[in-house]
N, C-alpha and C positions, 0 to 999 in steps of 0.2 A: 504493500500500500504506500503509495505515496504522501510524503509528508508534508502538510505545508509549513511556508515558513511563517512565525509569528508575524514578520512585519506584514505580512500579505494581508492574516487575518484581522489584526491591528487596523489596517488600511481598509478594508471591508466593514468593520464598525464602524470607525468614524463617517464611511463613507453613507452609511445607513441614517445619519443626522439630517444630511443634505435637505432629505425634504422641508423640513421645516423652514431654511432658508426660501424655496421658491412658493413656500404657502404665503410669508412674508409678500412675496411679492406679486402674488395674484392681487392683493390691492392698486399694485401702483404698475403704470405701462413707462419702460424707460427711455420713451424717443419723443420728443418733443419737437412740435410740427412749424414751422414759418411760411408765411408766403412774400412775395414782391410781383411788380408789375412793373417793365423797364419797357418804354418807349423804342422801336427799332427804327422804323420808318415812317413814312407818309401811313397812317393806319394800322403798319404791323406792331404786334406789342409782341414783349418775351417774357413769358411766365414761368417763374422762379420758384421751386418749392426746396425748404432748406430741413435737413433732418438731423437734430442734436442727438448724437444715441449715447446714451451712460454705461461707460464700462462697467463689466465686459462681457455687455451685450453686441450682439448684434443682427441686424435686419437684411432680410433676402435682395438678391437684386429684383432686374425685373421680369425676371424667367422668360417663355414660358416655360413650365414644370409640367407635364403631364405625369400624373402617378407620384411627384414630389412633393417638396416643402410648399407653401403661402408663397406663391411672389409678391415684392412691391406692385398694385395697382392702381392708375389713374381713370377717374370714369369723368367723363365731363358732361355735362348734361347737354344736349342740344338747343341751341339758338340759333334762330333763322340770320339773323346779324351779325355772327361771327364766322369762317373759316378755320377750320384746323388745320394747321399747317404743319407736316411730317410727324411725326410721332416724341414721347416723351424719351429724352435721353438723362442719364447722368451723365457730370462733368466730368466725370474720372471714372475710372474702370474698378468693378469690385475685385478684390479678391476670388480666385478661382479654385476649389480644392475638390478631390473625387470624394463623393458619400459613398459608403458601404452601404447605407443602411438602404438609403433609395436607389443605389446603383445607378448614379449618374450622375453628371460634372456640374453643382450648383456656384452659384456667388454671393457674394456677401460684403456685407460697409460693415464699415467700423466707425467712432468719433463723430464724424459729419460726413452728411453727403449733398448734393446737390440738383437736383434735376430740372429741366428746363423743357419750354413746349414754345414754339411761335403761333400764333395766333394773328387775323387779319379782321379789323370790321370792315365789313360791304359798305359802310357809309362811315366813310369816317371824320365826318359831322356831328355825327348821331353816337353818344356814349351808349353805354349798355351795361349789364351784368354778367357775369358768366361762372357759373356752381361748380365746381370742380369737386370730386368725394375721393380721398386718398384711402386705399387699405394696405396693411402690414401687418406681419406678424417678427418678435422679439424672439430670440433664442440667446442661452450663452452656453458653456460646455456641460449642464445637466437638463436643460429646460428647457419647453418655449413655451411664450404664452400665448391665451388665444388669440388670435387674428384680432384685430383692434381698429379704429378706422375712424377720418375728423373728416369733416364739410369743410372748403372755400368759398368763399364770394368774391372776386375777383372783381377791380373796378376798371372797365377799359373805356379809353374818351373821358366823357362829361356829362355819367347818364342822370336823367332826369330824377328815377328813381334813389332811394339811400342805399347804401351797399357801402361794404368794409375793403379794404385790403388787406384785411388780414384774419388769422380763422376764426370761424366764430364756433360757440358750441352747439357741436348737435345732439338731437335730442337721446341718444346714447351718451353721452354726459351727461346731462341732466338726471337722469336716470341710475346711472353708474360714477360715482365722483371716483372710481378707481381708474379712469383714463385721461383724469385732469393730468397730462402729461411733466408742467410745468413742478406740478405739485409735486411729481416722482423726483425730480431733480434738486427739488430744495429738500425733500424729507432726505435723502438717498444723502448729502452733505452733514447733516444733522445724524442721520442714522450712522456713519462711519465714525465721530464723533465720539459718541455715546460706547459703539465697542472699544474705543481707543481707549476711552477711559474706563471703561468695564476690562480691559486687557492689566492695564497698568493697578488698578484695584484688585485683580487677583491674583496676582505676585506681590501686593506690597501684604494682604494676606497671609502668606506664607513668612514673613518676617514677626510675626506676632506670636506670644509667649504660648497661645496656644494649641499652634500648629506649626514652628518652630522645632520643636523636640521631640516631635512625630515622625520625623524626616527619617533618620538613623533607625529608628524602631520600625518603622515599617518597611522600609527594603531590606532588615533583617531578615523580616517575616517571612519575606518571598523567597530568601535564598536560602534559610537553615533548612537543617535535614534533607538537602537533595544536591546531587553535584551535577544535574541537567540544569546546565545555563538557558537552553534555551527554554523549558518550560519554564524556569524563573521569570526568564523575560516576558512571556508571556503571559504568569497571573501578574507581573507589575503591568503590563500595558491594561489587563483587564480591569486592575484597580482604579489604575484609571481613568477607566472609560466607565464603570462604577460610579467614582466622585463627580463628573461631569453629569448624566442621568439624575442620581442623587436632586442635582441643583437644578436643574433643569425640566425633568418632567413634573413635576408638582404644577408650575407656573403654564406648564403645555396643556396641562388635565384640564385644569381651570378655563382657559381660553375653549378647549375641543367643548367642555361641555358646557359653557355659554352659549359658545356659537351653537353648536345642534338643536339648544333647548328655546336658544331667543332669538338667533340669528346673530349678523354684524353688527346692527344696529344696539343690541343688550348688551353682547360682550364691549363697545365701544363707549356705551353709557356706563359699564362700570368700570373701566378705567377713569372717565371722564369724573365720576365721580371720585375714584380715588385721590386722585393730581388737584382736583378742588374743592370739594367737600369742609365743611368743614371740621366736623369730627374724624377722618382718620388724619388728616393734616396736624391736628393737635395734639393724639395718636401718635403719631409719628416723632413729633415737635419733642413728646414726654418722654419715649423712648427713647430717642437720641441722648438727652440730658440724665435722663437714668444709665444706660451704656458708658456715656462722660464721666459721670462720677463710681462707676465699677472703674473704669479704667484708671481713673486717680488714685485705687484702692480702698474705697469711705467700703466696699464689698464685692460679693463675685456673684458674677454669673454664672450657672450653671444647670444643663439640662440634667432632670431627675435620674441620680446614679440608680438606680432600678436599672431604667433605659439603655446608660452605658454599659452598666456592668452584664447585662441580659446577649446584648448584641455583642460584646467582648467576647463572653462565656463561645456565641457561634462561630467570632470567627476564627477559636481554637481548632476549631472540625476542620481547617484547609480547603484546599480544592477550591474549582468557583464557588459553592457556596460559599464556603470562610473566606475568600476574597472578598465577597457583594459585601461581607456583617465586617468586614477590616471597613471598609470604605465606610459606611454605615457608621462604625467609629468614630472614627476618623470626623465625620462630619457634624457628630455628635456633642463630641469633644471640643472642637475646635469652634462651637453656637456663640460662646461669648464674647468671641475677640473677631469672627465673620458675620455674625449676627447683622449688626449696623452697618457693614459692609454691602451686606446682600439687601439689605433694604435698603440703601441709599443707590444702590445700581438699579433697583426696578420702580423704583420712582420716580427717579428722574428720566425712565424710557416709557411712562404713563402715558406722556400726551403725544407720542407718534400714533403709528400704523398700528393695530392691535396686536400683533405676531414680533412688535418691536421688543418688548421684555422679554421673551423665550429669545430673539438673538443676544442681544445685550447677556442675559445671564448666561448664554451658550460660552459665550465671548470671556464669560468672567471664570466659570467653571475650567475652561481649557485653560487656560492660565494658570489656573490655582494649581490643578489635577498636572500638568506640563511635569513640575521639577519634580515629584514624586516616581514619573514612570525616568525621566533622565537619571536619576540617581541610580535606580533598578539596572536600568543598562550600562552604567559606566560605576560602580559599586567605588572605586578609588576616588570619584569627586569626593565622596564623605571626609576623606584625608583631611581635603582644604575648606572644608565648612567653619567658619568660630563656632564655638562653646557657646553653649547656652548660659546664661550669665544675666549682670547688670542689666547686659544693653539692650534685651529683651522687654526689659519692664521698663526702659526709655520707648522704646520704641512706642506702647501699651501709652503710654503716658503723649505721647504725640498724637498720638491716633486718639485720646480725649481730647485733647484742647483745638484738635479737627471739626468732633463729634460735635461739642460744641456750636463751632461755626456755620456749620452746614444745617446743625439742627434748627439754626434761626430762620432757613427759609421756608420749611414748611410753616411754620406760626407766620410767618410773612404771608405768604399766600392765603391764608384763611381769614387775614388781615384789609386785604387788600378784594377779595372775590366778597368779602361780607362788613367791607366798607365800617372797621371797627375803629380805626384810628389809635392804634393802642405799638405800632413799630413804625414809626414813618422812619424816611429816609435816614435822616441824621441820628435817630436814635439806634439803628442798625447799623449804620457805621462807626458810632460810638462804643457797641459792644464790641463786635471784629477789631479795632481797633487797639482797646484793651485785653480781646485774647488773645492775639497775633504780638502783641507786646508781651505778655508774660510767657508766652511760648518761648519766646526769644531769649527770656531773661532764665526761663529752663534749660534751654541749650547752654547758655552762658553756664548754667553750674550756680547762679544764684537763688533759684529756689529747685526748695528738692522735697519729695514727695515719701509717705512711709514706706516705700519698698525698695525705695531707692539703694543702690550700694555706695558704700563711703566716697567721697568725693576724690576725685582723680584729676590730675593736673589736663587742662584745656586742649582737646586734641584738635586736629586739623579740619578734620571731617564735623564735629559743634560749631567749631568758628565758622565756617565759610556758608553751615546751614543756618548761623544765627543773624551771619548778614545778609541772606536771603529774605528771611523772616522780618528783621527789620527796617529793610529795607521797603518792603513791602507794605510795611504801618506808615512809613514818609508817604508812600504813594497814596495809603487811602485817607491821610490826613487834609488833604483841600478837597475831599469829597463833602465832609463837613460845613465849608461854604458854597459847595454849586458847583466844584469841577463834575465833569461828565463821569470821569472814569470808566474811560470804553470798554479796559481792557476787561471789568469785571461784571458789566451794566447791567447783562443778565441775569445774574444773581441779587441785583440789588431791588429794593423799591425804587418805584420812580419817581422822575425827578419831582412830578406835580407834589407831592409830597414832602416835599422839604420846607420847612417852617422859617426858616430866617438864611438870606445869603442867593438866594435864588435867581440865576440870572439867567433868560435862555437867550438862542442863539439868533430869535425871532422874536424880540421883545414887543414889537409894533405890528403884531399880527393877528390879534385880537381885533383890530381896528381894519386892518388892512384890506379884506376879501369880504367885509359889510356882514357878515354871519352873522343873525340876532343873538344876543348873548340869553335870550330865553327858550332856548332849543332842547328838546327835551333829555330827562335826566343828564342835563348840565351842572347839575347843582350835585352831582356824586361821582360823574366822571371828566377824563381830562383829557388834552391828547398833547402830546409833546413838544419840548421847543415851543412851548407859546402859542402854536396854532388855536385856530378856532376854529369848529365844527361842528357834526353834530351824530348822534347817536341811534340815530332811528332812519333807516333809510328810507322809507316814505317819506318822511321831512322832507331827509338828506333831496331827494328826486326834486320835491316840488321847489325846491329853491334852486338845487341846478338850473331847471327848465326856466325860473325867472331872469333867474342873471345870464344864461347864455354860456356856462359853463360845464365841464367834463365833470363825472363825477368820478373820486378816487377810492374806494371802498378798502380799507384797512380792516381783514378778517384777523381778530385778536384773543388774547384772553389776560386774564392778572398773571396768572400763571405759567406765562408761556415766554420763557427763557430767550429763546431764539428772538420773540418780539421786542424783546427789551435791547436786545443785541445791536438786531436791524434798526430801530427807534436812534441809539445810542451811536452806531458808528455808520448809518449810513443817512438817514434822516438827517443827521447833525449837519450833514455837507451842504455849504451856500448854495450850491447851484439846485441840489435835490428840497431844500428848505423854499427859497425863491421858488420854483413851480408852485409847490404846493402853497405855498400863501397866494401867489400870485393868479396863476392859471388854473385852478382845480378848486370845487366844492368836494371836504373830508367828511367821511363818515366812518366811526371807528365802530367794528361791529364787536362787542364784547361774548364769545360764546360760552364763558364761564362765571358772569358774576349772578350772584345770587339773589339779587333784589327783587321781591314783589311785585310785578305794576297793578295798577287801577285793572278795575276787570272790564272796563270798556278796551286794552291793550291786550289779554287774550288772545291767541291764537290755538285755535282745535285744530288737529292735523286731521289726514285723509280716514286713520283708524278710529276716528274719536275723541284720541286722547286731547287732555284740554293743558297748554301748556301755558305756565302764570308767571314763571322766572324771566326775566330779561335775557340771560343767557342763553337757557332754553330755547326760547324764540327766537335769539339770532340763531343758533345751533340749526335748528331747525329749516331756517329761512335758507340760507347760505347749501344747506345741504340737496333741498327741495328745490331752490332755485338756480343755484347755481356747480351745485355740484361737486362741491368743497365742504371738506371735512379734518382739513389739516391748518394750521397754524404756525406763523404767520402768514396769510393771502394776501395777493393785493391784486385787484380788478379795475379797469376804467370803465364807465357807463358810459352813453349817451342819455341825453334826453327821455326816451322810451325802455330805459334802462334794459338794456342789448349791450353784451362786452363789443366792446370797439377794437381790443388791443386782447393777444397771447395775456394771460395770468400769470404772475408771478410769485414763487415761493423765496421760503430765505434761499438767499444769495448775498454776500459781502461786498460784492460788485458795484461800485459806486458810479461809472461808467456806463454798466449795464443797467443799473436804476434809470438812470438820468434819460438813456436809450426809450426805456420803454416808456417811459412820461412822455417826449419829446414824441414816440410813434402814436399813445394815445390822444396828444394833443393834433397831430396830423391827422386821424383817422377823423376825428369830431369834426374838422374843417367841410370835410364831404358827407359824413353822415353824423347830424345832430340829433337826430331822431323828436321824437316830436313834442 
């Protein structure tokens, strides 16, 4: 019989995860669609279709395929007024490789691609419209998704009728906000993000007192009493694929049996709830500070020795079982010092894509589970390991005065979504301030804690982490009077909220775009930099439509980190602040605060339900009308509130903002709607 080799099988488990990655991404399509319309001759135009595809996917050419893949297709709808002229090409050649699977020679883009069609009007006096419907289908090396497909309107001449130059959404959007393509691109920045810090959080993990001294004991486990390296190797790769499951299916369970029992819509609302709510925020908030002061040593955490000592007792038995109950341990064990770890990584992946918490804690588990199976395969790193020691319960001791920090934003958030007044800005920056200071002065070696070990002359590695740390109190000290502090913005309240010192970067913009200052729930929300605007997008319309203006819809929430980001480092820029005071009526749609309205504001949806929250309502509104379920959004109206312009997700691109302002203010010139 032939043997296989462990890494093969190794490689076959992990590779049994994957799915859950492409369930992630049945929400979202990774190709995001453009058009243009370029002027050629006396009557002829050249129509430009532009395709962003997000690595690393990618999109078919344009076949044809009989028996194969989806090809890229263009359907154009017929007009008696226009000519087509030769057929759609791309500007560049796809890639070419042989399929096995369909036995024949397909092509494929990558990054961007471009395709083009000329086109003639019969009168070219006489403007017109012309429908163009693009389909495609997304693949990358495990996937693809279904077939997918956006409408154009295309504006040729000077026609009489309104029309866009650019896509508008069809009524599979509307319907489906999983194809908001835009939307894929800013979540997909955000979502890489979150594993990044989910990576880095489950190796610093591993540096804590009580999963530190686990290391050495358990690739003992694996290798006593047997001199077969390679089944060694083998229950350590298991263990660790163990620890990963462990963390990870719990949080899978939960999503699989929302989704089947409420649909997307349930499992999305309780996320929604969790990330704003205000009881598990506070939850949360108590948690954190209870964890904070176990880790200062006031006591310990620990899951009930019944538990450990039960699962220890099994994984004396070996074999995969005693493997699964080592892990099982392992992770038991280790509740006090990963605990707030693991809940500070799936909280803050609450307000993506629903499937976003199972990647994120996949992300945090493989990390964690990583140096346990390394160790197992190369048994001599344990040589060069330090001792467990001192610098363990420093470590325990950093990771409070963290817990701390990080635990002020969920009390923020509950703060701010139920409008308490009880953390504004300066007072959040006051406490950070003060723990990021005595952090500092504990690295220093001037205060020290009861488990501390006797004091040790100042090493290299304290110094250069206490001038990081202090360094860092200078930086959030003129946040106190009104600096921005981009680098943190997200994290912080904002800025409407600062009580004394407040200066935006659009002081005279209250005044400036004539917005009544009685617009409704003005008197509990705000919007940035000084703007003024308004909060209800019915209003928001009807005074568009007076003034002659675009409207700018900012889809938001209290809670939504990324908002604060985008508000903070790209909102801040003259040329992006100038639009919007100048050329755009703002309407910021809140989908997480919690306020009451009057019951003449009410909204019943299609099933009945009667929704009273302002939240709620925009949540609702933004999802039903437009298609959008992610945060932060931003859309331009016309007049007859119809996008004028592609939607955009977070993006950092100051550039690319400024881009899409400047193309929805061109779109409105030819169609204002009514």
């Amino acid at each position: 019989m032939k043997r296989r080799s462990p890494y093969r099988l190794l490689s076959l488990l992990l590779l049994s995860l994957l799915p859950l990655f492409s369930m992630a991404q049945d929400d979202q399509n990774p190709v995001r669609w453009s058009s243009s319309v370029e002027a050629d001759s006396a009557g002829v135009y050249r129509l430009v279709f532009t395709a962003d595809i997000q690595l690393p996917w990618h999109m078919y050419d344009l076949g044809p395929y009989d028996g194969g893949p989806n090809p890229t297709t263009f359907t154009f709808t017929e007009n008696p007024a226009v000519e087509l002229l030769g057929e759609v090409k791309p500007l560049h050649e796809p890639t070419r490789i042989f399929d096995s699977m369909f036995e024949m020679e397909i092509g494929y883009f990558m990054g961007q691609v471009q395709f083009v069609r000329s086109v003639r009007l019969k009168n070219p006096d006489e403007g017109t419209t012309l429908h163009v419907n693009v389909e495609w289908m997304a693949c990358d090396d495990q996937s693809c998704l279904p077939p997918a497909d956006q409408d154009f309107t295309l504006v040729l001449g000077n026609p009489t009728s309104t029309a866009t130059t650019t896509p508008t959404l069809s009524d599979a959007s509307f319907n489906a906000p999983s194809l908001s393509t835009t939307d894929a691109v800013g979540s997909g920045k955000s979502l890489w993000g979150l594993i990044l810090e989910a990576i880095l959080w489950g190796l610093a993990a591993l540096l804590t007192p009580c999963v530190f001294p686990m290391v050495p004991m358990t690739v003992s486990f694996f290798l006593k009493g047997s001199d077969n390296k390679v089944r060694g190797r083998m229950m350590a790769s298991l263990y660790g694929l163990f620890i990963v499951l462990l963390y990870t299916l719990p949080i899978t369970l939960i999503i699989l049996i929302t989704k089947l029992v409420g649909g997307d819509s349930v499992t999305a609302d309780i996320f929604n709830w969790l990330a704003t709510h205000w009881l598990p925020n506070v939850i949360f908030f108590l948690v954190f500070m209870i964890f904070a002061a176990s880790f200062f040593g006031a006591f310990e955490i620990t899951m009930p020795s019944w538990m450990v000592n039960r699962s220890d007792r099994k994984a004396d038995q070996g074999g995969i079982f005693g493997t699964f109950f080592m892990a099982l341990t392992l992770v038991l064990v280790s509740f006090s010092c990963t605990g707030p770890i693991v809940g500070s990584v799936l909280i803050k992946s609450t307000s993506g894509e629903v499937w976003t918490p199972v990647i994120t804690m996949l992300a945090f588990s493989l990390a964690f589970a990583l140096p346990f199976t390394l160790f197992a395969f190369f048994p001599t790193l344990l040589k060069n390991l330090p001792k467990s020691g001192g610098w363990l319960n420093s470590v325990k001791i950093v990771l409070g005065f963290l817990e701390l920090a990080l635990g002020l934003k969920f009390l923020s958030v509950a703060d701010q979504t139920y409008h308490w007044g009880l953390l504004d800005r300066e007072i959040y920056l006051a406490l950070w301030i003060v723990i990021f200071a005595l952090l500092g002065f504990y690295l220093l070696g001037k205060i020290r804690f009861a488990h501390d070990s006797e004091p040790k002359p100042l090493s290299v590695t304290r110094l250069l982490l206490s001038i990081g740390v202090f360094a860092f109190v200078v930086y959030l000290i003129p946040g106190m009077w009104g600096a921005p502090l981009k680098g943190i913005s997200g994290y912080l309240p904002p800025m409407h909220t600062q009580d004394f010192g407040y200066t935006s970067y659009a002081a005279s913009a209250n005044s400036a775009n004539g917005t009544p200052k009685t617009a409704k729930y003005s008197d509990f929300l705000h919007l940035p930099h000084g703007l003024s605007g308004f909060f209800d997008l019915n209003e928001a319309l009807e005074y568009a439509r007076q003034t002659g203006k675009p409207l700018f819809v900012d889809y938001t929430g209290h809670g939504c980190v990324n908002c604060r980001e985008m508000e903070a480092r790209v909102w801040s820029d003259p040329r992006v602040l100038e639009l919007l005071r100048d050329k755009f009526v703002v309407v910021a749609l809140y989908s997480d605060d919690k306020k009451t309205l009057p019951e003449s504001d009410w909204v019943t949806t299609d099933n009945g339900k009667v929704l009273k929250s302002l939240g709620k309502i925009n949540a609702y509104l933004a999802h039903k009308r437009f298609g959008v379920n992610s945060q932060p959004y931003y859309l331009i109206l016309n007049g007859s509130g119809e996008p004028i312009a592609p939607g955009r997700g977070y993006d950092l691109d100051i550039a690319g903002f400024v881009q899409f302002l400047e193309t929805g203010l061109n779109n409105y010139a030819t169609n204002p709607g009514k």
